[in-house]
N, C-alpha and C positions, 0 to 999 in steps of 0.2 A: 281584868284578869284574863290572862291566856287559857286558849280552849282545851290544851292538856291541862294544865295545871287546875282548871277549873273541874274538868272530868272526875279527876282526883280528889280533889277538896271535898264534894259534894255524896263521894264514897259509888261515883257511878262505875268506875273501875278500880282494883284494888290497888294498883302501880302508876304512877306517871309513865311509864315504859310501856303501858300497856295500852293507854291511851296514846300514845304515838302514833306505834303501831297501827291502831284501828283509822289515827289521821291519816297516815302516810299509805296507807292501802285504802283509802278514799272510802270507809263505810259510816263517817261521821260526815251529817252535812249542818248545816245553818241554816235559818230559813231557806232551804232548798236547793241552796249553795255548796259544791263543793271545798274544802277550808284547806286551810294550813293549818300549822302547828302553832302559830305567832297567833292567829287572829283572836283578837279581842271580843270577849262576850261585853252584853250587856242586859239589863234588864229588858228581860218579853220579847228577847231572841226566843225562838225553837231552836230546838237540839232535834236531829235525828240519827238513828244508830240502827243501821242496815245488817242486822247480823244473816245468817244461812238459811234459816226456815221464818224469823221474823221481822218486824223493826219494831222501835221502840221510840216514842216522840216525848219531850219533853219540855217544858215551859218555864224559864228563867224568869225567877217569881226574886230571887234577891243575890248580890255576889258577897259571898262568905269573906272578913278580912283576917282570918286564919289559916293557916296550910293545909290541917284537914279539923272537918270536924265527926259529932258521934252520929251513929248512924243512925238514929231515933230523933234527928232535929233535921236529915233531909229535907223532909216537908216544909221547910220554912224557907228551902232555897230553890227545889224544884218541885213541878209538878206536872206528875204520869200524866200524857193525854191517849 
């Protein structure tokens, strides 16, 4: 699954559009890696999300095969480090 589309899924941004954005202004990275918009997650990648005052890390614990799901079963696909 792609790294927006995933962002989304997972309810870590409320829009695919929104997740773009945060790709294309370079404050998501991959294991430490700057991304695109195409690139492909995978299980026990890290996410990082470089926002103004913090960042945020996360751990790709499963990829969802639904477009989005509810926001009380996150836990099952990522995990806060």
């Amino acid at each position: 699954m792609r790294i927006d589309k995933f962002l989304n899924a997972v309810n870590i941004t409320k829009r695919r559009a929104v997740a773009t954005d945060m790709i294309n202004s370079s404050t998501v990275f991959i294991n430490g890696a700057v991304i695109k918009k195409a690139k492909d997650v995978k299980i026990g990648d890290k996410i990082t999300i470089k926002y103004l005052e913090y960042e945020k890390n996360y751990e790709i614990l499963e990829i969802p095969h639904t477009k989005s799901t509810a926001k009380s079963q996150q836990e099952c696909y990522i995990r806060l480090l």
